[in-house]
C-alpha atoms as an extended CHARMM CRD file, in Angstrom:
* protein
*
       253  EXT
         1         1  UNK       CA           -119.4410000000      102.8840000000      -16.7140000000  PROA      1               0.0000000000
         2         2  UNK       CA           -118.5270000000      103.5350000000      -20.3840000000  PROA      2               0.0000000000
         3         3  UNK       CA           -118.0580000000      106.6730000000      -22.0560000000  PROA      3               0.0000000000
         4         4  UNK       CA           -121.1680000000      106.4730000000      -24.0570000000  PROA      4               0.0000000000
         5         5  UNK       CA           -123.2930000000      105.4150000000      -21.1380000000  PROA      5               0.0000000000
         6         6  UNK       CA           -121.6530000000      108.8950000000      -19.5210000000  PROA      6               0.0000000000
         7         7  UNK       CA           -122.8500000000      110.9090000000      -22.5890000000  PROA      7               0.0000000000
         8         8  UNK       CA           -126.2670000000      108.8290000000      -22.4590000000  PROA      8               0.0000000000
         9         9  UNK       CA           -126.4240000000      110.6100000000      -18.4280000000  PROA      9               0.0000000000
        10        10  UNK       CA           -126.2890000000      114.1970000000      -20.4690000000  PROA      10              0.0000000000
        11        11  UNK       CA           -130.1470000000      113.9210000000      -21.2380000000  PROA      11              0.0000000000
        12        12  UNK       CA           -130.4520000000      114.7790000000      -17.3960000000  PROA      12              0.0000000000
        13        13  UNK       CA           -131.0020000000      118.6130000000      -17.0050000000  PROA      13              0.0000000000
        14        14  UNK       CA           -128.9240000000      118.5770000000      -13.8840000000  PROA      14              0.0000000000
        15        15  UNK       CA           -126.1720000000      116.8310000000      -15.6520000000  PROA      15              0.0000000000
        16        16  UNK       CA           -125.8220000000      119.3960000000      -18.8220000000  PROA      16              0.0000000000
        17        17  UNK       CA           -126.2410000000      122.4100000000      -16.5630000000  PROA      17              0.0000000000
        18        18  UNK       CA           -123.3370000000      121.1230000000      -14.4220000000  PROA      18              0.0000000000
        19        19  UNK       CA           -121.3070000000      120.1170000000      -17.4770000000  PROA      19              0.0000000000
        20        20  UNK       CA           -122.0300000000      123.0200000000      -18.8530000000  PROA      20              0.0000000000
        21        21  UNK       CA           -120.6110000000      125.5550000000      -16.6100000000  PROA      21              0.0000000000
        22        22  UNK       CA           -117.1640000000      124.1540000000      -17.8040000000  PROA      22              0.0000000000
        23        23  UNK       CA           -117.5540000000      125.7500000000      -21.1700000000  PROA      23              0.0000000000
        24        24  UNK       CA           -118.2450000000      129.4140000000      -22.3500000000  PROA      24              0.0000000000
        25        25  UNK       CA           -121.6400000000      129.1720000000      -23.2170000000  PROA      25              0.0000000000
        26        26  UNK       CA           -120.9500000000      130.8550000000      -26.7990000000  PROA      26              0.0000000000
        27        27  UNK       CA           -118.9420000000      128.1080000000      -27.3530000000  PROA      27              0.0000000000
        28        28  UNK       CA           -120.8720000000      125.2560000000      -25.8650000000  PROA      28              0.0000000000
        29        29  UNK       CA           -123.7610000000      127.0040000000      -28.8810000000  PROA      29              0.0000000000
        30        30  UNK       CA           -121.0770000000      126.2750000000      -31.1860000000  PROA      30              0.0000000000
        31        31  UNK       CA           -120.8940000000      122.4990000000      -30.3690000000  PROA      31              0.0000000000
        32        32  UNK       CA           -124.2790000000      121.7160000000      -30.1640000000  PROA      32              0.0000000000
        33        33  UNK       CA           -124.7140000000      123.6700000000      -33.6590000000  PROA      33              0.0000000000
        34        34  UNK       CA           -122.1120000000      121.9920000000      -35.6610000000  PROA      34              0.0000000000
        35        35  UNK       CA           -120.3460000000      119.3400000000      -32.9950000000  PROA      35              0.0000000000
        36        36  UNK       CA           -118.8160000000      117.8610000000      -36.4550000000  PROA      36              0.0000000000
        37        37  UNK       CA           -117.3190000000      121.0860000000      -37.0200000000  PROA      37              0.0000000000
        38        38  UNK       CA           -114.6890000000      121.5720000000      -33.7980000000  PROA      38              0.0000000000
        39        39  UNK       CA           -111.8790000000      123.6560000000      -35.8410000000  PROA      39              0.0000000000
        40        40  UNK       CA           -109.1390000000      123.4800000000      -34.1760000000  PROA      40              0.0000000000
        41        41  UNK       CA           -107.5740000000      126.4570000000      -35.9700000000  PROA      41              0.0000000000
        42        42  UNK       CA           -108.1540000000      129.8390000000      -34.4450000000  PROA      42              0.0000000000
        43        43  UNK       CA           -109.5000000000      132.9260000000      -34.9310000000  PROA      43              0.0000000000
        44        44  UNK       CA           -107.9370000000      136.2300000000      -34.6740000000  PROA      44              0.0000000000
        45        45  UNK       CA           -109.4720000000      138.8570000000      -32.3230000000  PROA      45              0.0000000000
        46        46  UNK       CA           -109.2360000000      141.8710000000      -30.1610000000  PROA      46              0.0000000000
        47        47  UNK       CA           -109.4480000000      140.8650000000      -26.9270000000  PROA      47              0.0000000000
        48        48  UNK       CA           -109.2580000000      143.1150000000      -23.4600000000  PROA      48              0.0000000000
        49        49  UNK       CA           -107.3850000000      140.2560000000      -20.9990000000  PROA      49              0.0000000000
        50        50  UNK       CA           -107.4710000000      140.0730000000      -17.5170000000  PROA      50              0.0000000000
        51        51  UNK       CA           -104.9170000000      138.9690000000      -14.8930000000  PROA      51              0.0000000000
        52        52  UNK       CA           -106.9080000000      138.6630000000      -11.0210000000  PROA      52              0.0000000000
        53        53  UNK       CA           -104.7930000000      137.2950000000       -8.4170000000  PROA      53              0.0000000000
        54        54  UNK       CA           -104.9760000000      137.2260000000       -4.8630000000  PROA      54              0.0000000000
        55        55  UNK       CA           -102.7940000000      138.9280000000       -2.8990000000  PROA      55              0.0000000000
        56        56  UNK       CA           -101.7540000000      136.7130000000        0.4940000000  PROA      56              0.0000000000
        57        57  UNK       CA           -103.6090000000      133.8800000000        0.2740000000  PROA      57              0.0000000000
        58        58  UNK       CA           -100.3600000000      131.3710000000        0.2790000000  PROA      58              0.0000000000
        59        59  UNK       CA            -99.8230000000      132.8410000000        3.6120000000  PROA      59              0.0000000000
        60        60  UNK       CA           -103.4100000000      133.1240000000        4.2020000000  PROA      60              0.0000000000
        61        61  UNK       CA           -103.7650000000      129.1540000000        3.7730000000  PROA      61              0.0000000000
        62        62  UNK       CA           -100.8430000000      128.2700000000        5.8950000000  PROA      62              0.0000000000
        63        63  UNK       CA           -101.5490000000      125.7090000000        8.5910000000  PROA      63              0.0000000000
        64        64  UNK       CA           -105.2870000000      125.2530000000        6.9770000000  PROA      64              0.0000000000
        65        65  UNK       CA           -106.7630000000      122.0220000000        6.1260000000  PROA      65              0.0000000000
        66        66  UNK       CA           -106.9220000000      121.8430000000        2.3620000000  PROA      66              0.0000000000
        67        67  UNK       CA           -110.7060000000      121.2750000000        2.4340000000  PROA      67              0.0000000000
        68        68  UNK       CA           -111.4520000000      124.4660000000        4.3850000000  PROA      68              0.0000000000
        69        69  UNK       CA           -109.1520000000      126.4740000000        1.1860000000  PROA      69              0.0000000000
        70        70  UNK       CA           -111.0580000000      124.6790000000       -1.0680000000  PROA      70              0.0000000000
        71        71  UNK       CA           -114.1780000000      125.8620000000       -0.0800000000  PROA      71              0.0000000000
        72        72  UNK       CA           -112.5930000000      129.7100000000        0.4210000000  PROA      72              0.0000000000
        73        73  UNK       CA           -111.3320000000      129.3140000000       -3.0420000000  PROA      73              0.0000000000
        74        74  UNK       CA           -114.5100000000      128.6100000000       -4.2840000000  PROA      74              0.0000000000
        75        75  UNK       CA           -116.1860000000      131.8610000000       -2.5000000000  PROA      75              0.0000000000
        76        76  UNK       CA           -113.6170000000      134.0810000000       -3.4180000000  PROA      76              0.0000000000
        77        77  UNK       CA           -113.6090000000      133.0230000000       -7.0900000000  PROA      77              0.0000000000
        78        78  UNK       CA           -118.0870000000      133.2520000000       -6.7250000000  PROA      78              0.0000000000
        79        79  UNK       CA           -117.0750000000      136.7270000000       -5.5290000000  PROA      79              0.0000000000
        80        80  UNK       CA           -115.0120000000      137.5600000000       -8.6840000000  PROA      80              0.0000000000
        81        81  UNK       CA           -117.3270000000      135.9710000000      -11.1300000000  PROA      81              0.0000000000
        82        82  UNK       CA           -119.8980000000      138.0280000000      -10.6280000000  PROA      82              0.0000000000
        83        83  UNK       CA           -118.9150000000      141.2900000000      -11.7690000000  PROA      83              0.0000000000
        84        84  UNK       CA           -117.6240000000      139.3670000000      -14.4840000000  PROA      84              0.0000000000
        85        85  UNK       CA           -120.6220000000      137.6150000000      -15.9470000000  PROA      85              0.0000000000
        86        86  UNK       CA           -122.4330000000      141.1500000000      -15.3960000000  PROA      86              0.0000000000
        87        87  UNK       CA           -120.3640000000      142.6040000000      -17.4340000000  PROA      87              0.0000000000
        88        88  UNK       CA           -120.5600000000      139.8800000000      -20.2430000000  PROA      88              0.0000000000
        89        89  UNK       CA           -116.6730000000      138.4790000000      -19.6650000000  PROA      89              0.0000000000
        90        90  UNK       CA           -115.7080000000      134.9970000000      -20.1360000000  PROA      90              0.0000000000
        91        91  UNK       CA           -113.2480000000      132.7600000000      -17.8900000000  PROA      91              0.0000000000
        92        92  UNK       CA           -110.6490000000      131.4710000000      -19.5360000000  PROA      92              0.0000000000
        93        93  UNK       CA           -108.9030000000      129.2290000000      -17.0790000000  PROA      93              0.0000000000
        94        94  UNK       CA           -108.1330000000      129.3710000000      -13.3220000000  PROA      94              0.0000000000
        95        95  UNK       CA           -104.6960000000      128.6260000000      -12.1710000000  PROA      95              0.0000000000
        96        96  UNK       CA           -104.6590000000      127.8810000000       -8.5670000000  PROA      96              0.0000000000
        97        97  UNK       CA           -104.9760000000      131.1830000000       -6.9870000000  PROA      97              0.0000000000
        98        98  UNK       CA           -105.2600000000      133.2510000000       -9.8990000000  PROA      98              0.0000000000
        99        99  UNK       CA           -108.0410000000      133.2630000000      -12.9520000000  PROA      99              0.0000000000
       100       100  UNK       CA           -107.3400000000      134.7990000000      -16.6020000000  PROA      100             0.0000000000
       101       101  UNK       CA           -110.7810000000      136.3230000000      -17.4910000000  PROA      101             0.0000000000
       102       102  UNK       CA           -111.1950000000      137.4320000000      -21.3090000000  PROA      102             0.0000000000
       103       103  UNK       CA           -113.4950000000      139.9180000000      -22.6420000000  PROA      103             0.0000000000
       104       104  UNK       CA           -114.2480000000      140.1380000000      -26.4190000000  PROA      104             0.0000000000
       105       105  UNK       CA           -114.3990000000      136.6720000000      -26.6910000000  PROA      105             0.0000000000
       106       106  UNK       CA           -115.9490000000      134.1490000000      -27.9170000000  PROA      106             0.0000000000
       107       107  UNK       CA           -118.2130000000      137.1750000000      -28.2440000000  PROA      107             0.0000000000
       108       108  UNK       CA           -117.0950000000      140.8060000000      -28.9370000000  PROA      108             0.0000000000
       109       109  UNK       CA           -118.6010000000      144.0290000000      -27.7280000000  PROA      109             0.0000000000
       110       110  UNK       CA           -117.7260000000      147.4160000000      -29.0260000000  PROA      110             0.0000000000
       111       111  UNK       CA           -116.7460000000      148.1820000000      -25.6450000000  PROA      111             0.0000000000
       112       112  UNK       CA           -115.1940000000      145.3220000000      -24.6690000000  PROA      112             0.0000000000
       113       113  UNK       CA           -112.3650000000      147.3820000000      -22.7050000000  PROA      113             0.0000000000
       114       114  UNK       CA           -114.9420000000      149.5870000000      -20.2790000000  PROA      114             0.0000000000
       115       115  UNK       CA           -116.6810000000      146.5680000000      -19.4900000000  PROA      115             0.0000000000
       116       116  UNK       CA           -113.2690000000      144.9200000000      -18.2300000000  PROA      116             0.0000000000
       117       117  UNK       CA           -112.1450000000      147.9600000000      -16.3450000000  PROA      117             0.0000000000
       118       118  UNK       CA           -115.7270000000      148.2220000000      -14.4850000000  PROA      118             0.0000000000
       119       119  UNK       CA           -116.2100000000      144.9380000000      -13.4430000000  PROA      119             0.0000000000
       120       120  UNK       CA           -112.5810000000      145.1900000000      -12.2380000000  PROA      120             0.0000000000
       121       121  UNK       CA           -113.1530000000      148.2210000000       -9.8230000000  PROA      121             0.0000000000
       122       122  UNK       CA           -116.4780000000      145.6600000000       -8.3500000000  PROA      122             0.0000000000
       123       123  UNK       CA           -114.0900000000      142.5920000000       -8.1190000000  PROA      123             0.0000000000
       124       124  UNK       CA           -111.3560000000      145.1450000000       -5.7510000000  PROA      124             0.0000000000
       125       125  UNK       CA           -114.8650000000      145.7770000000       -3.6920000000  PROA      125             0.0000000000
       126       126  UNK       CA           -115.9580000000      142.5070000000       -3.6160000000  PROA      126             0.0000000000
       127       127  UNK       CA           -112.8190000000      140.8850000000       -2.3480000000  PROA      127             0.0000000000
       128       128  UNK       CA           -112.9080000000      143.6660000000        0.4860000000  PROA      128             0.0000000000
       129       129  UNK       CA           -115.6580000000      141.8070000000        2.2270000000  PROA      129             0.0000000000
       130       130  UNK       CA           -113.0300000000      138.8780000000        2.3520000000  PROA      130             0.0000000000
       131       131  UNK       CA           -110.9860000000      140.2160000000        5.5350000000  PROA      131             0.0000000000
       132       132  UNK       CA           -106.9860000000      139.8920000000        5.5410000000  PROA      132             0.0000000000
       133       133  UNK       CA           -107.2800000000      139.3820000000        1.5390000000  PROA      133             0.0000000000
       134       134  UNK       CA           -107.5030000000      141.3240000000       -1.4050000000  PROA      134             0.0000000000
       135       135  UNK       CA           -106.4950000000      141.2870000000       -5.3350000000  PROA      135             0.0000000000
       136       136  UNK       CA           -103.8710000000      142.4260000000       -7.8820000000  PROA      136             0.0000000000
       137       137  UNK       CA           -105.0470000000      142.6290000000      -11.6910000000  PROA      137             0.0000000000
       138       138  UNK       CA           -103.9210000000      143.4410000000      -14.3770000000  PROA      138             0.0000000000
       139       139  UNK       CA           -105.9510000000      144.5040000000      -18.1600000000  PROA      139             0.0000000000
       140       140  UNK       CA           -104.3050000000      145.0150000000      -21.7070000000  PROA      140             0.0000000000
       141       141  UNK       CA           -106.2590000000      145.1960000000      -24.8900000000  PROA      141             0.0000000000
       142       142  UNK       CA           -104.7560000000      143.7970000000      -28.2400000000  PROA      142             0.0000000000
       143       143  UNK       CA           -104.7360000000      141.2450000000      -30.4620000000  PROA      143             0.0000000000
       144       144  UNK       CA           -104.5980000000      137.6050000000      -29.8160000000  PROA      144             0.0000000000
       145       145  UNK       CA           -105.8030000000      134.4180000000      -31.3450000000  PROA      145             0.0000000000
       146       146  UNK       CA           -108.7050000000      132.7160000000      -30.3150000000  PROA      146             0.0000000000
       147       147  UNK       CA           -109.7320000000      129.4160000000      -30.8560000000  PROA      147             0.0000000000
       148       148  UNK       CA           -110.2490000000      125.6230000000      -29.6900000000  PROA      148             0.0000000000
       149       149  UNK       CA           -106.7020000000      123.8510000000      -28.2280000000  PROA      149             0.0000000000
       150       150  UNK       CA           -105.9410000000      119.8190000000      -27.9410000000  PROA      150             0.0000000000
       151       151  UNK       CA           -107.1750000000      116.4860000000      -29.2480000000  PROA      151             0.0000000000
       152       152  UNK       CA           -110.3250000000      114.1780000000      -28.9180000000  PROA      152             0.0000000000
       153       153  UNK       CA           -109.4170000000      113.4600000000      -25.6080000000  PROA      153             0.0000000000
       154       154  UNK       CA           -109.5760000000      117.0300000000      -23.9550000000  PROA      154             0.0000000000
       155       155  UNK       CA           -110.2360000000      120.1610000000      -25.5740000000  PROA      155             0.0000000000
       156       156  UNK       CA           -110.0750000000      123.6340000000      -24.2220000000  PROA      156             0.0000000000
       157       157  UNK       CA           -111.2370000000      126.9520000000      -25.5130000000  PROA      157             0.0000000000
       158       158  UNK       CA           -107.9890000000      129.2140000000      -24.6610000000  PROA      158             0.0000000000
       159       159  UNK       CA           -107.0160000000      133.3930000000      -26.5590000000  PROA      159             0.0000000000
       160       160  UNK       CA           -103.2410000000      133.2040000000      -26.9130000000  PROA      160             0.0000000000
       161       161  UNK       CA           -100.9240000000      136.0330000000      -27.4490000000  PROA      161             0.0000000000
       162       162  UNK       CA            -98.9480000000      139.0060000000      -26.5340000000  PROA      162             0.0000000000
       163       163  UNK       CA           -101.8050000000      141.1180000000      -25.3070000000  PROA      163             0.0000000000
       164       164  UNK       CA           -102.6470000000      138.1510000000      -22.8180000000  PROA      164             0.0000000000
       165       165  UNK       CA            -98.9250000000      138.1710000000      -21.8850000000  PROA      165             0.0000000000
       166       166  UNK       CA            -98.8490000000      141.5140000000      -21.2910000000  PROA      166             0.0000000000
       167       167  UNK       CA           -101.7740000000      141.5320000000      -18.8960000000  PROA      167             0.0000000000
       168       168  UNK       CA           -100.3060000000      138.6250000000      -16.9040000000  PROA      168             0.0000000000
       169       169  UNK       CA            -97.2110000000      141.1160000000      -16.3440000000  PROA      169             0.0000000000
       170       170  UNK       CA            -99.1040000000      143.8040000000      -15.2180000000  PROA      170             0.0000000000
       171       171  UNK       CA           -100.5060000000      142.2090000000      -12.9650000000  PROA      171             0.0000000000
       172       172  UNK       CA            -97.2140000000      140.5500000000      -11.3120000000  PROA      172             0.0000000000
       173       173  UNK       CA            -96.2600000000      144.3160000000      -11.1990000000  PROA      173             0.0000000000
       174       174  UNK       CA            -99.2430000000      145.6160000000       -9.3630000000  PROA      174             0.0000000000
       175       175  UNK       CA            -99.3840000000      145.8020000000       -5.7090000000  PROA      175             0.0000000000
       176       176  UNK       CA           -102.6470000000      144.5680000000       -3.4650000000  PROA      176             0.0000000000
       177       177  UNK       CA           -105.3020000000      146.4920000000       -4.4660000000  PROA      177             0.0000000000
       178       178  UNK       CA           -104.4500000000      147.0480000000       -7.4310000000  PROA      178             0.0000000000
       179       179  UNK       CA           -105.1380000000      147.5500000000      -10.8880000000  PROA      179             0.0000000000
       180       180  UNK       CA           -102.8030000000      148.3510000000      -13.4320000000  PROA      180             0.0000000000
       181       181  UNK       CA           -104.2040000000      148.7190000000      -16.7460000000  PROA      181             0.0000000000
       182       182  UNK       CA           -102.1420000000      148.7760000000      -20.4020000000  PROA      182             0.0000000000
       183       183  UNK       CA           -101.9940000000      151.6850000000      -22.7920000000  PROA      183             0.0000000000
       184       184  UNK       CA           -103.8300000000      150.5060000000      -25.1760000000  PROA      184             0.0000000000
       185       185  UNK       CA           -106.9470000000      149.7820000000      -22.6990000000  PROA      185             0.0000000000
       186       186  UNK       CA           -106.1430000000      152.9280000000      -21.3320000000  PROA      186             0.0000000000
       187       187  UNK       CA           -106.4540000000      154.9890000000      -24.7010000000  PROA      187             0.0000000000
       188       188  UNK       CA           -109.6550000000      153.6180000000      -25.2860000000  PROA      188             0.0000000000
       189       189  UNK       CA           -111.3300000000      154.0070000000      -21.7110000000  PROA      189             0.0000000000
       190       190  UNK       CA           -110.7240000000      157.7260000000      -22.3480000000  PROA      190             0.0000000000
       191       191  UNK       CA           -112.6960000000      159.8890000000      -19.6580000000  PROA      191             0.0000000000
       192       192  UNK       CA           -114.9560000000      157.2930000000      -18.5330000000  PROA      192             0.0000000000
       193       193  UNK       CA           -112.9790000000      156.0990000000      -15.6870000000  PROA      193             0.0000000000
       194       194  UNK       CA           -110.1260000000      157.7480000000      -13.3720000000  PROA      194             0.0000000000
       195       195  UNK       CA           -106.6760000000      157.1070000000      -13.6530000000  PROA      195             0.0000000000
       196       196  UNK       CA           -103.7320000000      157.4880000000      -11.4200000000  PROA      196             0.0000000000
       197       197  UNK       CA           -100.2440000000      158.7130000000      -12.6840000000  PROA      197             0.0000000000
       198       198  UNK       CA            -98.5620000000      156.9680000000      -15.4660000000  PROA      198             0.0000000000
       199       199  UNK       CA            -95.7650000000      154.2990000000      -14.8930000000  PROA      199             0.0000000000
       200       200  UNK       CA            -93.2070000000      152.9740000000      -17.1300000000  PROA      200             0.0000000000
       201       201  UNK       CA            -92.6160000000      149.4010000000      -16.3430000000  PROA      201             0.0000000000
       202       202  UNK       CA            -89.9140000000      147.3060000000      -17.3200000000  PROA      202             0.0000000000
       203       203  UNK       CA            -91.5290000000      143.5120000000      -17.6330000000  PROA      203             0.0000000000
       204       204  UNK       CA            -90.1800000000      140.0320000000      -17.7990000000  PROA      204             0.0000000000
       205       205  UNK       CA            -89.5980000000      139.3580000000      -21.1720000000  PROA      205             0.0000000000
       206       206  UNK       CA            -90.5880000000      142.4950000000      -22.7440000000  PROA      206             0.0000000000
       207       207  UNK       CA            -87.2610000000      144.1850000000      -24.4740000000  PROA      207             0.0000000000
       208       208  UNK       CA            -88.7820000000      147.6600000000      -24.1630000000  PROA      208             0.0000000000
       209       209  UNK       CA            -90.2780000000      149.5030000000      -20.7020000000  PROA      209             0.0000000000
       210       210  UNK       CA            -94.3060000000      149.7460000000      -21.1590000000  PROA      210             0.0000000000
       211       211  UNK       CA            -96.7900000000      152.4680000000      -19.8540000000  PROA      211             0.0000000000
       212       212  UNK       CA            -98.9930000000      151.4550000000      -17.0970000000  PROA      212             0.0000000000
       213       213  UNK       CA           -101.7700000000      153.0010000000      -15.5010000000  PROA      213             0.0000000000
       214       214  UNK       CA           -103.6110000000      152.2720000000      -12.2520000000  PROA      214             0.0000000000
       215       215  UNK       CA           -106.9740000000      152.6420000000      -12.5820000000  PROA      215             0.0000000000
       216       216  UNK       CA           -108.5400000000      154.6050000000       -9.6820000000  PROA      216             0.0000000000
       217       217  UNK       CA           -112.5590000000      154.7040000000      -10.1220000000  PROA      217             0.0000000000
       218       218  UNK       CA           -115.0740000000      155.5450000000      -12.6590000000  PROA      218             0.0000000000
       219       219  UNK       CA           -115.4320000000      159.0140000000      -13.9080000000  PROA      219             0.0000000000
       220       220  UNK       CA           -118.4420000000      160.7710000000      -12.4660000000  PROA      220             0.0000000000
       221       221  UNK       CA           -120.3900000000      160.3950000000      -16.3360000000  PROA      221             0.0000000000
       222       222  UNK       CA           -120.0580000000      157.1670000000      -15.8430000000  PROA      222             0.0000000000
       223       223  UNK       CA           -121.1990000000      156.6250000000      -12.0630000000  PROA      223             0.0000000000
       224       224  UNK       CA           -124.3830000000      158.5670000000      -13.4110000000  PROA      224             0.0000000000
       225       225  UNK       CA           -124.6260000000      156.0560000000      -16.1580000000  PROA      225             0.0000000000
       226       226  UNK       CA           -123.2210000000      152.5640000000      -14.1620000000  PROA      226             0.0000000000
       227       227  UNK       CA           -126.4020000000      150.5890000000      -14.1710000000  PROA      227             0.0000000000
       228       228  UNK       CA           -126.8600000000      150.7020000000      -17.9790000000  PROA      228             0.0000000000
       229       229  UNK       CA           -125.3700000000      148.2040000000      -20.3750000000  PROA      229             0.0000000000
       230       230  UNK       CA           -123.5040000000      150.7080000000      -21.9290000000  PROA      230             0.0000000000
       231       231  UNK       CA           -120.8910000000      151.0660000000      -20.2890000000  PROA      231             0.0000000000
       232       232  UNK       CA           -118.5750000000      154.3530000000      -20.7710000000  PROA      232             0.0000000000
       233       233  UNK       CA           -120.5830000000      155.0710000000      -23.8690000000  PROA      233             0.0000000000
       234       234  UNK       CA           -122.5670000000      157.9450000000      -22.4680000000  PROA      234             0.0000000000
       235       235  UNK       CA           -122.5820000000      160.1570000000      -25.7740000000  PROA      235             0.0000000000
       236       236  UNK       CA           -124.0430000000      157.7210000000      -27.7650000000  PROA      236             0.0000000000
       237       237  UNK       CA           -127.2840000000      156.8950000000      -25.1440000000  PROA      237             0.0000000000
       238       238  UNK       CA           -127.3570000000      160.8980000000      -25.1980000000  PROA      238             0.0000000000
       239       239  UNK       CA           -128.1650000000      161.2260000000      -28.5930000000  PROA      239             0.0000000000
       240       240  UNK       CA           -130.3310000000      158.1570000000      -28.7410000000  PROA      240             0.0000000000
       241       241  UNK       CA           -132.4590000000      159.2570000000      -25.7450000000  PROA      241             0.0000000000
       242       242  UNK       CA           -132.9860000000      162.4910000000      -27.5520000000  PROA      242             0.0000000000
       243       243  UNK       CA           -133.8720000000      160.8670000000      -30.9740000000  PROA      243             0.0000000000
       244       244  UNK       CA           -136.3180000000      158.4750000000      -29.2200000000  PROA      244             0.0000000000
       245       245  UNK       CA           -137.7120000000      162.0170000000      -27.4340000000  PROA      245             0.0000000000
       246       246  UNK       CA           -137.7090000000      163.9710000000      -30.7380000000  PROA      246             0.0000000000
       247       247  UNK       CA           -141.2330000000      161.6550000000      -31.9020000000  PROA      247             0.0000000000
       248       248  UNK       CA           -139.1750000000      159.7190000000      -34.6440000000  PROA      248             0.0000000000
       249       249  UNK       CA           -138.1620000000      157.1050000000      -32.1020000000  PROA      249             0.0000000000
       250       250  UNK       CA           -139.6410000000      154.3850000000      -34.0930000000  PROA      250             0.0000000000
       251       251  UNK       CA           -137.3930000000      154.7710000000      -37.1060000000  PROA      251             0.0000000000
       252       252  UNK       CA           -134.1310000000      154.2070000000      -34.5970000000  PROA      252             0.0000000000
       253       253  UNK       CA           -132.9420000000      150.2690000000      -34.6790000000  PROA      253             0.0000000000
């Protein structure tokens, strides 16, 4: 069939939703806004990146048929996804055993970095229920660019920079079970979540040791507060709650 009898098949609703979940949806909004309009250059952000891999599934898939992996794959990576849509992050590629998930973009939130170290701590649970397996990740906040990659022929919708290098290293350091957040991501977390002691790491192709921190739990603020969307900001819904309560609620938007 030809390419435009292929694009003709998109009218079916089954079709686009399948298609669909190839692309971050902010970006797929993008295309259908302004598909003229695919800029290739990209956009500078601040992004909180994270590493997942998991731990002992080479091993794990030794002397299994490659269908039956394929379909554990799939569940693991269902598993992993969840947290991660709940808390509003965005895949940006999987790589065999591994998956890169970015939060901040296409679409930023104020607390981009609580949001990637909570649905972290439910991805370590969720794996748990996967017996003789579990996961190593790694987070770092910084800058990166972000932005659409390749030709007419295949596009992708990739963040590139240090910060995203960084994670990936932090996450080759961490041990199963694992997660061993960057100082940045760390400095901004402050007391909502529970951190282990301090390492300095000395990473593949970084000239100077880095501070890494594993991240342990949420703080107990934050457990009372887990269910709300935001996450780790528990000051702010304070005051809100009480302005809402003080009979001037109306004037708050």
């Amino acid at each position: 069939m030809s390419l435009k009898g292929d694009i003709e098949k998109f009218k079916d609703e089954k079709v686009a939703k399948a298609v669909a979940s190839f692309i971050p949806s902010q970006v797929l909004s993008r295309v259908v806004r302004n598909p003229e309009k695919l800029d290739r250059v990209g956009e500078r952000r601040t992004v909180t990146a994270m590493f997942v891999d998991i731990a002992g599934f080479t091993p794990f898939c030794e002397n299994r048929d490659a269908e039956e992996v394929m379909l554990l794959l799939n569940r693991l990576f269902s598993a992993i996804l969840e947290p991660v849509k709940k808390y509003s992050g965005e895949v940006d590629k999987f790589m065999g055993d591994a998956a890169i998930i970015i939060f901040g973009a296409p679409v930023a939130h104020e607390d981009d970095p609580q949001r990637a170290l909570a649905a972290s701590l439910e991805i370590l649970q969720r794996v748990k229920e996967f017996e003789g397996l579990d996961v190593s990740i790694g987070i770092n906040t910084g800058e990166v660019v972000a932005g659409i990659v390749g030709n007419d022929s295949h596009r992708e919708y990739t963040v590139i920079g240090d910060a995203v290098n960084t994670a990936s290293r932090l996450q080759s350091a961490a041990n199963p079970g694992e997660i061993l957040v960057g100082k940045e991501t760390f400095r901004i977390a402050g007391s909502a979540f529970i951190f282990g002691d301090k390492r300095s790491l000395s990473l593949k192709g970084k000239s100077k040791a880095i501070d890494a921190y594993p991240l342990t739990d949420l703080s107990s603020a934050n457990v009372r507060n887990r269910n709300h969307k935001l996450v780790g900001r528990d000051g702010e819904l304070e005051r809100a709650t009480a302005f809402l309560e003080s009979g001037f609620g109306s004037l708050l938007i």
